[in-house]
C-alpha positions in Angstrom: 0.0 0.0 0.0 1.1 3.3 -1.0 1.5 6.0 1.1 -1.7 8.6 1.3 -1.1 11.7 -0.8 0.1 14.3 1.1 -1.5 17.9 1.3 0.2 20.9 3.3 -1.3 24.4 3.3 1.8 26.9 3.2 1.6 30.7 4.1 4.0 32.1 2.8 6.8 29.5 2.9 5.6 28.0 6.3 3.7 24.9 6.4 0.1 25.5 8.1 -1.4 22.4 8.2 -1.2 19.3 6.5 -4.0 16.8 5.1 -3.6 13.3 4.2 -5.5 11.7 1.5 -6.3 8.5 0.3 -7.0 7.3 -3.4 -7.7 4.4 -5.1 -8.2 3.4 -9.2 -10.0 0.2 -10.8 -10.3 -1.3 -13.6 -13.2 -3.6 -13.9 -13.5 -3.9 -10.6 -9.6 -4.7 -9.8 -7.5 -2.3 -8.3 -4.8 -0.8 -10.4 -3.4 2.1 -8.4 -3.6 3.5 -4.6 -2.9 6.2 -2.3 -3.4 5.4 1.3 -5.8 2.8 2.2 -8.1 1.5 -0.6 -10.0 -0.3 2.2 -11.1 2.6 4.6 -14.4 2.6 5.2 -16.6 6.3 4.7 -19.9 7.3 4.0 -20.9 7.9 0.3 -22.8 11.0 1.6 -24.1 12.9 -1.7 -21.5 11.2 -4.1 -23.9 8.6 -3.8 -26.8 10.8 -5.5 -26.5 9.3 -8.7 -26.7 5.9 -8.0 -30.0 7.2 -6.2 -31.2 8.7 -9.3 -31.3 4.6 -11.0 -34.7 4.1 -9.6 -36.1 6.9 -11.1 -34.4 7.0 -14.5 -36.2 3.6 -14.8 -39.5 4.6 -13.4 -40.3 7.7 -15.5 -39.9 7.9 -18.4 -41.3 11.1 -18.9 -38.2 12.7 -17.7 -35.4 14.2 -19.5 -31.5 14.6 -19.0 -31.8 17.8 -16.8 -34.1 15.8 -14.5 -31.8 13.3 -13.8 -28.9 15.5 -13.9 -30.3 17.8 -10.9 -31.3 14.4 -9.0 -27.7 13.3 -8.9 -27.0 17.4 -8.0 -25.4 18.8 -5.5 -26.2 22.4 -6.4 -25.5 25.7 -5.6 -29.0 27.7 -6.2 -28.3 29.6 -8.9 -31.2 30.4 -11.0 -30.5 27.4 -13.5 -30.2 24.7 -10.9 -33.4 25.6 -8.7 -35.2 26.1 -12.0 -34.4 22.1 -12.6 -35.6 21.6 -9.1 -39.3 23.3 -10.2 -39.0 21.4 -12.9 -38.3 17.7 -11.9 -40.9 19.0 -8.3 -43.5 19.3 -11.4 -43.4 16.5 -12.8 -43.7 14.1 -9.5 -47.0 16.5 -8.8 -45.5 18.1 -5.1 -44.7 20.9 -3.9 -41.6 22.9 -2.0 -43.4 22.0 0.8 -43.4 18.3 0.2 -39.6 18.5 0.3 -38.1 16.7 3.3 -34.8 17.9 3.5 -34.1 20.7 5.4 -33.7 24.6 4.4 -31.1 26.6 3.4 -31.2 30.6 3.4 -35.2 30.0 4.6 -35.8 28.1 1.6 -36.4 24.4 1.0 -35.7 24.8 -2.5 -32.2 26.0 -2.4 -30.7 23.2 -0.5 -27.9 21.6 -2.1 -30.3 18.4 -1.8 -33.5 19.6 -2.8 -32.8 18.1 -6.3 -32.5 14.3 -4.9 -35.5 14.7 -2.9 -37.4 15.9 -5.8 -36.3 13.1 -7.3 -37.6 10.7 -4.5 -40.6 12.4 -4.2 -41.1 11.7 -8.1 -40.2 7.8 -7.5 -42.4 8.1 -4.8 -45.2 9.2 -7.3 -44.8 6.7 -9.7 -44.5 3.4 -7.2 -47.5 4.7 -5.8 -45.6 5.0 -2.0 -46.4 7.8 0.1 -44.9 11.0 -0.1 -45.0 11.5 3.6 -41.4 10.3 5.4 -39.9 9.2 2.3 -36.5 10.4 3.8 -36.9 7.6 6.1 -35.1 3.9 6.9 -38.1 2.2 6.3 -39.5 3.6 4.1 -40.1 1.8 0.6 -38.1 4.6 -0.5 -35.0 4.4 1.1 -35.2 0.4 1.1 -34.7 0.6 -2.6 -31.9 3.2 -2.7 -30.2 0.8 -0.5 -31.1 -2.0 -2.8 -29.1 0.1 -5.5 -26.0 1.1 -3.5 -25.6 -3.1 -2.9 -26.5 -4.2 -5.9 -23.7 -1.9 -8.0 -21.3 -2.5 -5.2 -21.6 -6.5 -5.0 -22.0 -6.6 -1.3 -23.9 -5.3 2.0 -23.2 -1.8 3.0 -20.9 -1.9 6.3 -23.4 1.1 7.8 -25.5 3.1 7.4 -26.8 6.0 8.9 -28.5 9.6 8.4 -27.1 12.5 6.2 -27.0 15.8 6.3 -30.4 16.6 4.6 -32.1 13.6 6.5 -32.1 10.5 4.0 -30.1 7.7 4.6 -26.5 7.5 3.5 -24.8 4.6 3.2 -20.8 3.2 4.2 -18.4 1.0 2.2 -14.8 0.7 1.9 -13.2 3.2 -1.2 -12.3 -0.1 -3.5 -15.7 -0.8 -3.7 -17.1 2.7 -4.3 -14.7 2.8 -6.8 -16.2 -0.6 -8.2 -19.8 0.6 -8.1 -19.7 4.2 -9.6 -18.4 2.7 -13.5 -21.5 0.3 -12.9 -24.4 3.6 -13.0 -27.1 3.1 -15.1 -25.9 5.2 -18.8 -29.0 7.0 -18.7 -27.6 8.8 -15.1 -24.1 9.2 -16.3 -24.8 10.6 -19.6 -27.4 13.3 -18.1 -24.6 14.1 -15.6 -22.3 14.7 -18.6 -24.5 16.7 -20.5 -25.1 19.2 -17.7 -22.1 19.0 -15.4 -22.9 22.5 -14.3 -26.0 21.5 -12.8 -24.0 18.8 -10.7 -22.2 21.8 -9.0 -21.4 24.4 -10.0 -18.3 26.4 -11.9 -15.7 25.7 -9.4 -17.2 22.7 -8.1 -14.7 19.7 -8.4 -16.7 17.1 -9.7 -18.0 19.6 -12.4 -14.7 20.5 -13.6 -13.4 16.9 -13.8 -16.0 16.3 -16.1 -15.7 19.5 -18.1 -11.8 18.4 -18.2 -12.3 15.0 -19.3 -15.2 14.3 -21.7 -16.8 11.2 -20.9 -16.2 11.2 -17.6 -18.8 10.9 -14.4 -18.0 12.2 -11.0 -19.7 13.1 -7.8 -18.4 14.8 -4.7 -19.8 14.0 -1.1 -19.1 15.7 2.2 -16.1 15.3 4.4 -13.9 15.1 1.4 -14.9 12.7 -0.8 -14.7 12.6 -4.9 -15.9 9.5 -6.9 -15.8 9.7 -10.7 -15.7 7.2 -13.5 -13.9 7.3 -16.8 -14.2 4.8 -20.1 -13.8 1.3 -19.9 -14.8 0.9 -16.5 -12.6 2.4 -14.7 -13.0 3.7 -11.2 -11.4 6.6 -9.3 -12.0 7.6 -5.4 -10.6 10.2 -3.4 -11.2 10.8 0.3 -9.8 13.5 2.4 -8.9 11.1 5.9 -9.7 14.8 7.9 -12.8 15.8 6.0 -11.0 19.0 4.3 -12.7 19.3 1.3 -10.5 21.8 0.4 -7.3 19.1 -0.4 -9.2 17.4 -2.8 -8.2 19.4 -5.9 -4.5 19.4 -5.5 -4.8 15.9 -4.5 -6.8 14.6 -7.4 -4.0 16.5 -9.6 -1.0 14.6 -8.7 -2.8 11.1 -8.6 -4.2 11.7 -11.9 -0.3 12.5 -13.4 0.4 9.1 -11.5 -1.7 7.5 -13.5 -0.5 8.6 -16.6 -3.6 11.2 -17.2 -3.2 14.8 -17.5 -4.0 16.1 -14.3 -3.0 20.0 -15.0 -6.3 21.5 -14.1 -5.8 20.4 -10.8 -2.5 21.7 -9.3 -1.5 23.3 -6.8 -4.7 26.0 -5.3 -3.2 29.8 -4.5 -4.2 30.9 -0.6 -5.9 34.1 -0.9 -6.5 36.8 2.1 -9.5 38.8 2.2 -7.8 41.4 0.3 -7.4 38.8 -2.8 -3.5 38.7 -2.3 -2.2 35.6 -3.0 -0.7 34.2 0.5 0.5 30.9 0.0 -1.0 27.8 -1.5 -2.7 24.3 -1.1 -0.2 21.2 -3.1 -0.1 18.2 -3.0 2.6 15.5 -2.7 
């Protein structure tokens, strides 16, 4: 086992802190490169969103690539994204008051979730379950995203337990994320692709790897985790062992150059003050 990447935050020419990452690739399901521990166990938190989104992609088909583009989302509420979230709300006949998961800035609607649980809600409206506590373990809902998550991953979940915006999120060691996200259902990947800006947003991480590399799928989650998938079945996880989102992008840089992709885009990140003066910067080794 390789050693994780390394990630030290330097003002000025001082070290500040340092983050250690862990990485692993597959092909096909085998493991072909890592970084750290392949088998650390994590929660998929929202990089499991599209794998979430297989249910309904094969429920409805009355839905179109930005609906199944903002279900894998997580966005940022510009005008765009929540005008997805109307949309894809519409069409599963609810309401922004249906939505179970949470507010952000007083609104239901502009929660970085409020895309997947339009998403359920529309699942929800086509299985004929109730739309009441759909967030729940339990709940016909959640018992089928489980179902997926195990089903593209070949095994049981380790854990599970409740994210941030109230559904449940489920735990497996990085090799096997990295198994699972090639395995997404075409329909899922390719809406991603079309509209990675709804995924994110401009500097969101999973939206510039797939603006960077065509034909590419990828999904952060919180605490520092990126999953992405490239042709041929290949795999990629990252996961930040201290949660620092922030070492991601340097980190997915240098373990894309290791193997043997360009990984320019995503070099070292300048440290700016409030003043915009460049301070020091985030790299990776």
């Amino acid at each position: 086992m390789a050693e994780p990447i390394s990630v030290a935050a330097r003002r000025g020419e001082t070290i500040e802190s340092v983050h250690r990452v862990h990485a692993v690739a597959t092909e096909s399901g085998r493991i072909v490169a890592t970084a750290g521990d392949p088998g650390l166990v994590t929660f998929m938190r929202s990089a499991a969103k599209p794998i979430q989104a297989q249910p309904l992609a094969r429920e409805r088909d009355d839905l179109d690539d930005r609906d199944l583009a903002i279900a894998s989302a997580s966005h940022l509420g510009d005008e765009a994204q929540l005008a997805a979230v109307q949309a894809l709300l519409a069409k599963a006949r609810a309401t922004e008051d249906d939505l179970e998961c949470g507010t952000f800035e007083g609104s239901k609607l502009k929660h970085n979730c409020s895309g997947k649980h339009a998403g359920m809600l529309a699942l929800c409206r086509a299985q004929g379950w109730p739309l009441e506590g759909y967030r729940l373990a339990g709940h016909p809902c959640q018992e089928a995203m489980l179902a997926e998550v195990e089903a593209l991953a070949d095994t049981k979940v380790v854990a599970t337990a409740i994210d941030g915006c109230g559904v449940v999120t489920f735990a497996l060691p990085l090799e096997l994320m990295a198994t699972a996200f090639p395995r997404i259902d075409e329909a899922v990947a390719s809406a991603m692709r079309e509209h990675p800006e709804l995924i994110r947003g401009p500097r969101g991480l999973d939206t510039n790897l797939m603006q960077a590399f065509p034909g590419w799928t990828a999904k952060g989650g919180a605490e520092g985790l990126l999953c992405a998938a490239g042709p041929d079945r290949f795999g990629l996880v990252l996961k930040v062992e201290d949660g620092a989102t922030r070492a991601l992008r340097p980190a997915l840089g240098v373990f894309l150059d290791s193997l043997g992709l360009d990984g320019s885009a995503f070099g070292p990140v300048p440290a700016r003050n409030s003043r915009n003066e460049v301070v020091g910067e985030l790299a990776a080794s």
